[in-house]
N, C-alpha and C positions, 0 to 999 in steps of 0.2 A: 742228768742223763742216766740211763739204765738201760740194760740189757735184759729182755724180760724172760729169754730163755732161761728155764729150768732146766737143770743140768744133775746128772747123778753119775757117780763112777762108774763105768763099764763094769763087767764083770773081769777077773783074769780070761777068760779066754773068747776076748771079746776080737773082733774081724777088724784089719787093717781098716776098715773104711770108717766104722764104726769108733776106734781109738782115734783116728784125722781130725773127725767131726767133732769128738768129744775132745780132744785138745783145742781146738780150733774154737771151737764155742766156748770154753772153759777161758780162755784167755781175753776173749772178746768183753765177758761179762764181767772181768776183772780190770780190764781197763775203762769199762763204763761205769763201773764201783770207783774207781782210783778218781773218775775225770769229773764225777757228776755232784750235778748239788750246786757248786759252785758259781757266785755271780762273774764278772765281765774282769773287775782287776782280778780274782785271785786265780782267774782262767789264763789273762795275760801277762801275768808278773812272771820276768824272770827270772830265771835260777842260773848266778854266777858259780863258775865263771862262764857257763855255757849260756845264749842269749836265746837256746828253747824253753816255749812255753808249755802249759797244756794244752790251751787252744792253738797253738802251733800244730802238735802233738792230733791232734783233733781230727784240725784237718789236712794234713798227713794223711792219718790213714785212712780218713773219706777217700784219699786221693790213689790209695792203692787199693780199696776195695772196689773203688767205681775202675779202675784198671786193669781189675782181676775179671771182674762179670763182664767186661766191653773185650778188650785186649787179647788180654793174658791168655781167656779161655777160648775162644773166639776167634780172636783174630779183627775184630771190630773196633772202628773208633771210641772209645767211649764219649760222656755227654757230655755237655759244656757244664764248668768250665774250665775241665780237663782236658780234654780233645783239642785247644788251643795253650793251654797254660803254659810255659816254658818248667823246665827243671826245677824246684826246689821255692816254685813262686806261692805256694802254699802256706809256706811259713809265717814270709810279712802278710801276705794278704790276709791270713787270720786274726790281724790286730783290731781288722774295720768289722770282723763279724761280733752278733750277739752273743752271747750263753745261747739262745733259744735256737738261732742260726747253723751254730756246731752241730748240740747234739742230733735236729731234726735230721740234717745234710748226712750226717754220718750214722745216725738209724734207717733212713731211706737208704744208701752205699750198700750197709749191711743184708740189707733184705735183698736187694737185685743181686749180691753178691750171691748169698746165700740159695737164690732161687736159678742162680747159673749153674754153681757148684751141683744142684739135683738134677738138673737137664743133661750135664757132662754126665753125671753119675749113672745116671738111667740111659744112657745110648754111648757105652764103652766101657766104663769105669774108670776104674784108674789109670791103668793102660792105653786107655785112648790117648791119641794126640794131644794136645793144646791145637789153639788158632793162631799161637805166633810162635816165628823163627828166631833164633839168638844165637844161634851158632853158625860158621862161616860153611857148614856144610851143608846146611839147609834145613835141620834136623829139627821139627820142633820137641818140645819136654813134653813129656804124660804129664796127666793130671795130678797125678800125687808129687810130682815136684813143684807144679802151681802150690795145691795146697799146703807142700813143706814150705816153700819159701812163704807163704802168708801167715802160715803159724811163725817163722821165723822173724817175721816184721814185728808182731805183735809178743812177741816175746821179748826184743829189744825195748821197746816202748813203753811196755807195761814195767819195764824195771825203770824207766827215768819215770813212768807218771806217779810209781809207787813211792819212788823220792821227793817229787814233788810235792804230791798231797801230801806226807809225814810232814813237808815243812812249812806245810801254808797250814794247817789244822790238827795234824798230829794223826789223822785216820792212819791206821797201818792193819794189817792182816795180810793173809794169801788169797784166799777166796771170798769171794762178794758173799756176803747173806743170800741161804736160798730159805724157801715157805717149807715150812712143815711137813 
């Protein structure tokens, strides 16, 4: 699996939207660095004493990207077979998928994710609404708290995949390899 975005530091005095994206991305292609390569056991082996995998892990956040571009932003069902899934049925059900199965699932997530996030972006900004409500007064979040909380998902994760892979292979680093 890989993340094929090219990514380069911002400059310092680079614009809120612009620092989001580039966290945002940054984090995406480090956990596609941390998860990829790897066949079917070393995707689903796991890490005591916790009984998460990477293909757990996987798809997880298949499950919160196809959430963030339906939902979140929206207001819309997302696709099957989120739109039906129960809570946290991601996890075991990623035992029955392939290697091939994850990363497609969650390269496809990523793109519809990332092509909602420029439709929000282009017709409000950050400041606009979200499509769904969470709070008891009816209120929904702007868009840069979607995007805080999804850099905040994958910040979690990217620290358990980074333990994982050191102990299934030893890979370790911070940022995935970029091209020249």
């Amino acid at each position: 699996m890989t993340d094929d975005t090219v990514f380069s530091e911002p400059s310092s005095t680079a614009g809120e939207v612009e620092m989001l994206l580039f966290a945002l991305d940054r984090s995406r292609a480090t956990f596609a660095w941390k998860t990829g390569g790897l066949d079917a056991a070393a995707l689903h082996r796991p890490h005591p004493p916790s009984a998460m995998t990477l293909a757990g892990l996987i798809k997880h956040l298949t499950r919160v990207e196809e959430e963030t571009a339906a939902w979140r932003l929206f207001g819309e069902r997302p696709t099957p077979p989120w739109d039906t899934a129960a809570r946290g049925w991601e996890w075991q059900a990623a035992a029955a998928d392939t290697p091939g199965e994850l990363y497609t699932r969650w390269s496809e997530a990523v793109a519809r994710s990332r092509a909602a996030v420029a439709r929000m972006l282009a017709d409000g900004g950050l400041d606009r609404p979200a499509g769904f409500v969470v709070t008891g007064d009816g209120q929904a979040p702007n868009v840069r708290r979607v995007l805080v909380d999804l850099h905040d998902e994958y910040a979690r994760h990217v620290g358990h995949a980074d333990l994982f892979r050191e102990a299934i292979d030893g890979l370790t680093g911070e940022d995935p390899p970029q091209p020249a």
